[in-house]
KEVO-181485 format. One record per residue (C-alpha): y, x, z. Coordinates in nm, 2 decimals, always signed. Layout:
N
py:Y px:X pz:Z
...
//
This chain:
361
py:+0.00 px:+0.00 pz:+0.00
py:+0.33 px:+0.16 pz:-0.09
py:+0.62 px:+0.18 pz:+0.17
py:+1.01 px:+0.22 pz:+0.11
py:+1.28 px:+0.35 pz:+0.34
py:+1.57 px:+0.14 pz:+0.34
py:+1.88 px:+0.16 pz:+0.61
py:+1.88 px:-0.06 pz:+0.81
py:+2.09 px:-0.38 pz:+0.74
py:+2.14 px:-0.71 pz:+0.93
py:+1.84 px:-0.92 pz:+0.72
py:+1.64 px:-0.67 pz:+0.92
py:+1.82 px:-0.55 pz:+1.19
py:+1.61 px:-0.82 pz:+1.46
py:+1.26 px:-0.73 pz:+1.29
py:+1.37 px:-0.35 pz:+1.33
py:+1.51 px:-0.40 pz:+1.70
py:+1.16 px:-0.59 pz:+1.83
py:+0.96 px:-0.33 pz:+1.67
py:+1.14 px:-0.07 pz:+1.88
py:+1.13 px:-0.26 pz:+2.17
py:+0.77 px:-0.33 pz:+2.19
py:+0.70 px:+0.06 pz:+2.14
py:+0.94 px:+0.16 pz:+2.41
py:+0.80 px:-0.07 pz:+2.64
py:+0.99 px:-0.41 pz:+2.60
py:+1.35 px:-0.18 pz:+2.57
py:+1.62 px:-0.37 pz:+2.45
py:+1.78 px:-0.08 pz:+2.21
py:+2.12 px:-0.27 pz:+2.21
py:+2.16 px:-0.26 pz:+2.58
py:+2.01 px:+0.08 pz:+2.62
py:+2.31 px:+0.21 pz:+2.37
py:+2.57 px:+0.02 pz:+2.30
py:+2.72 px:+0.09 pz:+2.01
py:+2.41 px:+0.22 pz:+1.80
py:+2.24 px:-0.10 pz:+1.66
py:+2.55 px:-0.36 pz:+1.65
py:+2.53 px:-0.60 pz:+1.36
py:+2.75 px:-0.54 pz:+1.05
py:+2.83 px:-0.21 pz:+1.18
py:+2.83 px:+0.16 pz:+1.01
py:+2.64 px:+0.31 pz:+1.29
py:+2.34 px:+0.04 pz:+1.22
py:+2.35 px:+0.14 pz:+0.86
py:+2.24 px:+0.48 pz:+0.96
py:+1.90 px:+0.41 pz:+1.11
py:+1.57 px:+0.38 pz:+0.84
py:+1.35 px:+0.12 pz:+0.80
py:+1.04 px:+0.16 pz:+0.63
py:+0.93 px:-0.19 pz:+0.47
py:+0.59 px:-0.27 pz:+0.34
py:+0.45 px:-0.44 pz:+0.02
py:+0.47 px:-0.77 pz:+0.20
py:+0.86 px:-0.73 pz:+0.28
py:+0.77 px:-0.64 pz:+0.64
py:+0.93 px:-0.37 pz:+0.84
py:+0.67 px:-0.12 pz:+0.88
py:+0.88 px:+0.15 pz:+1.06
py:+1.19 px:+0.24 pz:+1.23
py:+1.36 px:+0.57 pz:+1.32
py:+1.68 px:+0.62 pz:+1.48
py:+1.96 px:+0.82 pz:+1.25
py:+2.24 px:+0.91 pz:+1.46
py:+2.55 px:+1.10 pz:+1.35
py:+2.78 px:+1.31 pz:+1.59
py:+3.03 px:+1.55 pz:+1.56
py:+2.97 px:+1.80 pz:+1.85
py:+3.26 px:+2.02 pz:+1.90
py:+3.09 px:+2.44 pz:+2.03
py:+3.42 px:+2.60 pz:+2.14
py:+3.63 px:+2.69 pz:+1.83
py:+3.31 px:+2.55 pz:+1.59
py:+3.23 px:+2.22 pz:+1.51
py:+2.92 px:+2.10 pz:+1.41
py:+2.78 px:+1.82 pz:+1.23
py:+2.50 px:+1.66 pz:+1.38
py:+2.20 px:+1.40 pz:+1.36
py:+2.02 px:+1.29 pz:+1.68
py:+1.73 px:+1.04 pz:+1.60
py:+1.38 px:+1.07 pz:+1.77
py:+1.34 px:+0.65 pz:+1.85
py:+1.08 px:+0.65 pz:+1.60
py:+0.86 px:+0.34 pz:+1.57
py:+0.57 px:+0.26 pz:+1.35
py:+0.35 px:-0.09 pz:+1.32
py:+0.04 px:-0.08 pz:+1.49
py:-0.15 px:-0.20 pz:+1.21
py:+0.04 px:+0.03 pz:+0.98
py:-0.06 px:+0.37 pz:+1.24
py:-0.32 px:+0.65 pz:+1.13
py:-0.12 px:+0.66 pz:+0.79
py:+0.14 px:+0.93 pz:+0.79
py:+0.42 px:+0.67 pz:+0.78
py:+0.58 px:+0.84 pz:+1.07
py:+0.63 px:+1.16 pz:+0.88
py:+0.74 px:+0.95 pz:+0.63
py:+1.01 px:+0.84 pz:+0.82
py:+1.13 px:+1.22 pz:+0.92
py:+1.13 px:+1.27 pz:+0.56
py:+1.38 px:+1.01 pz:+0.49
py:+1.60 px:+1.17 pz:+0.76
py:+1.57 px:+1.50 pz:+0.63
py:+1.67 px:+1.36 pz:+0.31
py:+2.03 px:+1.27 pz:+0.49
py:+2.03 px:+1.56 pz:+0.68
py:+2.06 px:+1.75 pz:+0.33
py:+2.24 px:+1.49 pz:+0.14
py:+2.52 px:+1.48 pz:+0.44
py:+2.57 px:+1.83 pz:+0.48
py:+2.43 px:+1.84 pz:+0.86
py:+2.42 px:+2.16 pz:+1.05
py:+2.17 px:+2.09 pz:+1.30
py:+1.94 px:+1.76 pz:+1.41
py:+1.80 px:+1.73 pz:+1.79
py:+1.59 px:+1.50 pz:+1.98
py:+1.43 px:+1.43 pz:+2.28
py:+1.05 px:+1.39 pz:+2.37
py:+0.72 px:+1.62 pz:+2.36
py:+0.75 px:+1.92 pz:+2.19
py:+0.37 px:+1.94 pz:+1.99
py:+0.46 px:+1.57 pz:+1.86
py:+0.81 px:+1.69 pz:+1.74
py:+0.70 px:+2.06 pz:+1.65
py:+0.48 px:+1.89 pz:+1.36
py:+0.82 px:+1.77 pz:+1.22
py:+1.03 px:+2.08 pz:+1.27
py:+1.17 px:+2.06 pz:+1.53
py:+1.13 px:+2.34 pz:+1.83
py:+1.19 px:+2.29 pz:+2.21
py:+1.47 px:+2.54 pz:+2.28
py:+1.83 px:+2.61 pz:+2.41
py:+1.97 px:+2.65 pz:+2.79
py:+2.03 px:+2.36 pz:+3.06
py:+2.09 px:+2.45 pz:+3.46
py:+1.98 px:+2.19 pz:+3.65
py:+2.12 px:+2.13 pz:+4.01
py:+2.05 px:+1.95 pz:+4.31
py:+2.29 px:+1.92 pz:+4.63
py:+2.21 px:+1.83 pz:+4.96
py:+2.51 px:+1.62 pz:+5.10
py:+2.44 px:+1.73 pz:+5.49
py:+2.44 px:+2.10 pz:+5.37
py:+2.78 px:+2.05 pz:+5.15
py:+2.93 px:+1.88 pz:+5.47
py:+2.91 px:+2.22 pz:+5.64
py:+3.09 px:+2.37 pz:+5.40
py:+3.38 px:+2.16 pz:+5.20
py:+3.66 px:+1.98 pz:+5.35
py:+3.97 px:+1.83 pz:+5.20
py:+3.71 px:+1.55 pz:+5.03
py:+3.92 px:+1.25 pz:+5.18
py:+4.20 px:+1.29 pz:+4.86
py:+3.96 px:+1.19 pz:+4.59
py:+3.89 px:+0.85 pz:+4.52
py:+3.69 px:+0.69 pz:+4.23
py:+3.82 px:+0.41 pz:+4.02
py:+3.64 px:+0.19 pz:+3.73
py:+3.68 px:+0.29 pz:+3.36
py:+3.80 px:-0.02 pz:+3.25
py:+4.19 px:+0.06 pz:+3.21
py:+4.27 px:+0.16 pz:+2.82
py:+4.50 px:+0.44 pz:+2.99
py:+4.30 px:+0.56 pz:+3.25
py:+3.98 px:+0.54 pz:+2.95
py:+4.26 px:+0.74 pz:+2.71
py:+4.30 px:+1.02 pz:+3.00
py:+3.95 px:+1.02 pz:+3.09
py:+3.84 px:+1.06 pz:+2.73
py:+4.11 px:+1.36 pz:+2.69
py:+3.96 px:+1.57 pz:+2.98
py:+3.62 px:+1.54 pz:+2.83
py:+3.74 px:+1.69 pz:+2.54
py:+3.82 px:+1.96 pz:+2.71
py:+3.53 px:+2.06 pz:+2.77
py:+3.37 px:+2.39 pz:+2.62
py:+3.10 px:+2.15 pz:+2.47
py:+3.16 px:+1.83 pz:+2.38
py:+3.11 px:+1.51 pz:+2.12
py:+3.39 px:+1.41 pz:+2.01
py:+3.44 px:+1.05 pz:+2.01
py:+3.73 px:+0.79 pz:+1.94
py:+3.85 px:+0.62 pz:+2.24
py:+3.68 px:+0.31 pz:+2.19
py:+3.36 px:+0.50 pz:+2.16
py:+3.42 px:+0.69 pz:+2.50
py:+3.32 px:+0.46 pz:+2.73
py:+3.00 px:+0.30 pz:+2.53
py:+2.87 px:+0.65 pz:+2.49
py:+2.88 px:+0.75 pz:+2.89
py:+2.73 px:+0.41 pz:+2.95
py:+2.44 px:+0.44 pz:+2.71
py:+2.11 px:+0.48 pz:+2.87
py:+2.23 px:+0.23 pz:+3.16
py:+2.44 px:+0.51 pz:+3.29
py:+2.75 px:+0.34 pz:+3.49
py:+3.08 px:+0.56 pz:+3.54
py:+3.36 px:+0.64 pz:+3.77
py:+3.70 px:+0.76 pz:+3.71
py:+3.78 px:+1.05 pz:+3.96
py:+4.15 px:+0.98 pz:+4.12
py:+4.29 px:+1.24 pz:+4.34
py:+4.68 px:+1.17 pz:+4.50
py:+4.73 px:+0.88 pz:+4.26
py:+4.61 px:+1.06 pz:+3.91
py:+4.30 px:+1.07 pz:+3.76
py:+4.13 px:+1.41 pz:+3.74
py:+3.82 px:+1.36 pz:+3.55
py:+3.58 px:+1.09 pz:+3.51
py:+3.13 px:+1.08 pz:+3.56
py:+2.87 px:+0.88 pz:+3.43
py:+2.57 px:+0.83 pz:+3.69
py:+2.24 px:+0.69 pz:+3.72
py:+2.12 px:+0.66 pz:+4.08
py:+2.12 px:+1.02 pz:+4.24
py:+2.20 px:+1.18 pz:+3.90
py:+2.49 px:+1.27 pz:+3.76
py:+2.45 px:+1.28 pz:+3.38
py:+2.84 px:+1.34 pz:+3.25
py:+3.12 px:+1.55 pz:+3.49
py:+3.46 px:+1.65 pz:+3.36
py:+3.72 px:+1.76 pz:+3.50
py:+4.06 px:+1.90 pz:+3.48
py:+3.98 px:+2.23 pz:+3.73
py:+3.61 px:+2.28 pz:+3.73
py:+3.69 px:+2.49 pz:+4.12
py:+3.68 px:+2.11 pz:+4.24
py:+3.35 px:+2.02 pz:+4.14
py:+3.24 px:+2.10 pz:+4.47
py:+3.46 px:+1.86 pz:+4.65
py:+3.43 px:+1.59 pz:+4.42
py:+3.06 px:+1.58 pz:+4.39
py:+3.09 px:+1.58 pz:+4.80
py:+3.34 px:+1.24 pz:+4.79
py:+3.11 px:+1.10 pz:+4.55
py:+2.81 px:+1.14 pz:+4.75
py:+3.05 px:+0.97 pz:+5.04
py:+3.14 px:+0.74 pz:+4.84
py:+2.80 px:+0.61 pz:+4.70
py:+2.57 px:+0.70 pz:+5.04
py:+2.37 px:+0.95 pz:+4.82
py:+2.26 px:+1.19 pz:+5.05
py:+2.11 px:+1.41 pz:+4.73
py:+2.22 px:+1.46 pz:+4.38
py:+2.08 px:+1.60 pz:+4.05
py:+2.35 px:+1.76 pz:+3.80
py:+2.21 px:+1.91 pz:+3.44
py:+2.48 px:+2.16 pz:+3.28
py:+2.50 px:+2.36 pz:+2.96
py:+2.50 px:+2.76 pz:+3.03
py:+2.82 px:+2.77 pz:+2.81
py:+3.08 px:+2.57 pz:+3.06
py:+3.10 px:+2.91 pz:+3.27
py:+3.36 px:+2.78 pz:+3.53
py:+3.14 px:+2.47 pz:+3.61
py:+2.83 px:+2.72 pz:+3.61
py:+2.96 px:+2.93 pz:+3.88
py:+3.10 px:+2.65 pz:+4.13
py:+2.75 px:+2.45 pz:+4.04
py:+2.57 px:+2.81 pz:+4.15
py:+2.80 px:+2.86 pz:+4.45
py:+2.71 px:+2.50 pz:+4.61
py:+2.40 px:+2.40 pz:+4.49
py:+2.07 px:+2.39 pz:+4.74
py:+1.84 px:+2.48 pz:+4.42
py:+1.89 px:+2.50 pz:+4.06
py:+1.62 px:+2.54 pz:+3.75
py:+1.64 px:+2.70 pz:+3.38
py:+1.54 px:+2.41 pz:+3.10
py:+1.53 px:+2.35 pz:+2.78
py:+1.77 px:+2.06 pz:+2.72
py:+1.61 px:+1.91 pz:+2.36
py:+1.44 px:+1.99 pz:+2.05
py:+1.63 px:+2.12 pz:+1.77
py:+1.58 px:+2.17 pz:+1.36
py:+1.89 px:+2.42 pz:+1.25
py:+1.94 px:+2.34 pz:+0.89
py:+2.31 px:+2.53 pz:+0.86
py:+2.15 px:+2.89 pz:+1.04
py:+2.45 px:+3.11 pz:+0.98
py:+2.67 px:+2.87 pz:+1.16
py:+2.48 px:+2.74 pz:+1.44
py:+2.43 px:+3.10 pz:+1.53
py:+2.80 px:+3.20 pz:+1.52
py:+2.93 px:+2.90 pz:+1.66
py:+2.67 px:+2.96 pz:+1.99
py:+2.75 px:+3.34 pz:+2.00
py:+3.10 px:+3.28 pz:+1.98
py:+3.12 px:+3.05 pz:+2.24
py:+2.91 px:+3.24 pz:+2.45
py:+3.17 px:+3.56 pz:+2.36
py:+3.45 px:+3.42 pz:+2.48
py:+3.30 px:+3.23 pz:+2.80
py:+3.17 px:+3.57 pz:+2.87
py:+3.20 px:+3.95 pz:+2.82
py:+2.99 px:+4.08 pz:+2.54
py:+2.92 px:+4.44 pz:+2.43
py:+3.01 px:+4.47 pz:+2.05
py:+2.66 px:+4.56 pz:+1.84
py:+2.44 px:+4.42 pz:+1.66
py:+2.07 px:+4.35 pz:+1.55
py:+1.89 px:+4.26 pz:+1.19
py:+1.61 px:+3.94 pz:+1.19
py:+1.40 px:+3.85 pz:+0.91
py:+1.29 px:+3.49 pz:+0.96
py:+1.00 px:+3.35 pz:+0.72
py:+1.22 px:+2.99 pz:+0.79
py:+1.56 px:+3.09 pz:+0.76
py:+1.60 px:+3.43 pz:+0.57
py:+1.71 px:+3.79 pz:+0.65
py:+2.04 px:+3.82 pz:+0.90
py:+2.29 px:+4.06 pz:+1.08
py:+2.36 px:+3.91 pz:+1.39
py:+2.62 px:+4.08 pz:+1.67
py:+2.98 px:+4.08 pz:+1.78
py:+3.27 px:+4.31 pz:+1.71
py:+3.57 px:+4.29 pz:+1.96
py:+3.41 px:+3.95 pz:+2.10
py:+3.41 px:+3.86 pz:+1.73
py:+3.09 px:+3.65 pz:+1.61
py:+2.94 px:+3.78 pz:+1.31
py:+2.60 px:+3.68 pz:+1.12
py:+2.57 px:+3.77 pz:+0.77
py:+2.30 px:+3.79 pz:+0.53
py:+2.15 px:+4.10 pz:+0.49
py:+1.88 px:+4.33 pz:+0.27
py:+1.62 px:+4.59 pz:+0.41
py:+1.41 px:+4.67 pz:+0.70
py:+1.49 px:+4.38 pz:+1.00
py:+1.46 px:+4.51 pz:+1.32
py:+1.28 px:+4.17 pz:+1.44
py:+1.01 px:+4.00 pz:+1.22
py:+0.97 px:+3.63 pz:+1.31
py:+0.73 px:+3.43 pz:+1.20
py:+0.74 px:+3.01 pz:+1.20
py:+0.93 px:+2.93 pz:+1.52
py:+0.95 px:+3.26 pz:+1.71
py:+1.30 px:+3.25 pz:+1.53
py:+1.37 px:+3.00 pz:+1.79
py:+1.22 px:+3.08 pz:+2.07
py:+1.41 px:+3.47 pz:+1.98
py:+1.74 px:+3.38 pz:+2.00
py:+1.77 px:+3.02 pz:+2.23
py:+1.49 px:+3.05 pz:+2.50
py:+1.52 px:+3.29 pz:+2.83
py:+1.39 px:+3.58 pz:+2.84
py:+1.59 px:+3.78 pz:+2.60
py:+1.80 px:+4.04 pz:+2.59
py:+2.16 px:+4.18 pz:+2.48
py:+2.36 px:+3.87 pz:+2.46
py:+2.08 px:+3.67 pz:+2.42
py:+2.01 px:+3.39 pz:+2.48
py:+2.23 px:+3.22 pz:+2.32
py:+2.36 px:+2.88 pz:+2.48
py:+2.24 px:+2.63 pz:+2.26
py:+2.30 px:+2.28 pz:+2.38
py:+2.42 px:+1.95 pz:+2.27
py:+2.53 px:+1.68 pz:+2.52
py:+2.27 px:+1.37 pz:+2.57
py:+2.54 px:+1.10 pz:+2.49
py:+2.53 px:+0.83 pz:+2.19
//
């Protein structure tokens, strides 16, 4: 029986929805993000259907298109992985078929990189590689008490105010890695995945703004990352949380060092899986910002992937170069070593580099 991929369009956008819903448990996909898989609108459009012979929807996988902004690089981006297929229509490659429709965009759109989330040997088979850097904290609010005052000027407001969701959305741009999203978009994004936020108000102003989900913290900015600290303390106040987890990228230095200073306990993860299409550019824009977050000897080293090709990679004067390159490499990578090389602990020079792309929608 023959299958097409389609986008995903209104006459099949309940058909679609159920079929992701049943696979993820009875999840209602519009709640879970709210902005993704409204009717009539672009970012519907941008998911793939695959339909049978009969007119049915076979298949669905999620097609999501971000613009993440990497220090002085931006990136464009697909983040998809909500992939669905029929039971009766299983055991017949139609989920790969589905990847291949999305690597068809990816190509067509001129993305730089795709990520999603979920088991690496299911993902791996459609190439994408579990990699990158992610800190995870947890604080203990008894063992921050002993430590922090001052936590009685910061109070925390709803985002609900088109100025306050204006300034809010500002500081998070800020941010060494961020999406960068329209105002309206703002809010929907921190609340997708049930998340539910806070804006943080200190003497009348606000300061920053979270999204949270029990004792997680999934989203802190802030105008000075030295208050982290204090805030997370009045939050923890404020909510009766007497412990909270807080995941953030290696490349928001100032954060790292105040999360490090504070925290009871903190792991090294890997924060996704990742397919690099554009490699020259995803490696300078992650060695640059890792440059100028943090002092890096000038040098350089050669690496001959079988995926990606031959390349120079190293920094001059905190300056991010990767160019091609013919000859001898001094690294021979085979498959996804190339991956595991440059984005996974342990490594060495300025390696790893800090590979990471928010969890927002």
């Amino acid at each position: 029986m023959p299958f097409t991929a389609v986008k995903i369009n209104d006459s099949i956008r309940g058909e679609c929805l159920g079929l992701l819903g049943d696979a993820f448990g009875g999840t209602d996909f519009t709640k879970l993000f709210l902005r993704l898989f409204n009717a009539g609108t672009p970012e519907l459009s941008r998911h793939f259907a695959l339909i049978a012979e009969d007119g049915g929807v076979a298949g669905v996988i999620s097609n999501v298109e971000l613009d993440l902004r990497a220090g002085r690089s931006r990136l464009r981006v697909s983040a998809c992985g909500n992939v669905a297929v029929k039971e009766c229509y299983r055991g017949r490659g139609l989920m790969g078929r589905l990847f291949d429709a999305v690597d068809a965009e990816l190509a067509a759109g001129d993305f730089d990189i795709s990520y999603l989330h979920g088991n690496r040997e299911r993902y791996r088979y459609f190439g994408y590689e579990k990699c990158g850097v992610e800190y995870r904290f947890e604080f203990l609010r008894p063992n921050l008490q002993k430590r922090i005052s001052g936590t009685h000027t910061y109070g925390f407001v709803p985002l609900d105010d088109p100025d306050l969701i204006k300034t809010a959305a500002g500081i998070y741009h800020s941010l060494p890695v961020h999406i960068e999203y329209t105002d309206a978009e703002f809010i929907p994004a921190l609340r997708s995945h049930n998340r539910r936020t806070a804006g943080i108000m200190s003497r009348g102003r606000l300061v920053g703004s979270l999204a949270y989900n029990g004792e997680k913290i999934e989203l802190f900015s802030c105008r000075d990352s030295a208050e982290f600290a204090a805030i997370i303390l009045a939050f923890m106040d404020y909510t009766g949380t007497e412990r909270l987890t807080f995941s953030a990228p290696e490349a928001d230095y100032a954060l790292l060092r105040q999360c490090r200073a504070y925290c009871e306990s903190f792991s090294i993860v890997n924060p996704a899986n990742f397919k690099i299409i554009n490699f020259p550019k995803v490696v300078r824009a992650f060695l640059q910002l890792r440059a100028d977050g943090t002092p890096v000897p000038d040098g350089s080293f050669t690496v001959d992937s079988d995926i990606f090709g031959k390349y120079r990679i190293g920094c001059n004067n905190s300056q991010a170069e990767v160019e091609r390159f013919t000859g001898e490499a001094d690294y021979k990578l085979n498959g996804y070593e190339v991956y595991d090389f440059l984005f996974n602990y342990p490594a060495g020079m300025f390696l790893p580099l800090p590979l990471y792309i928010p969890y927002l929608a």
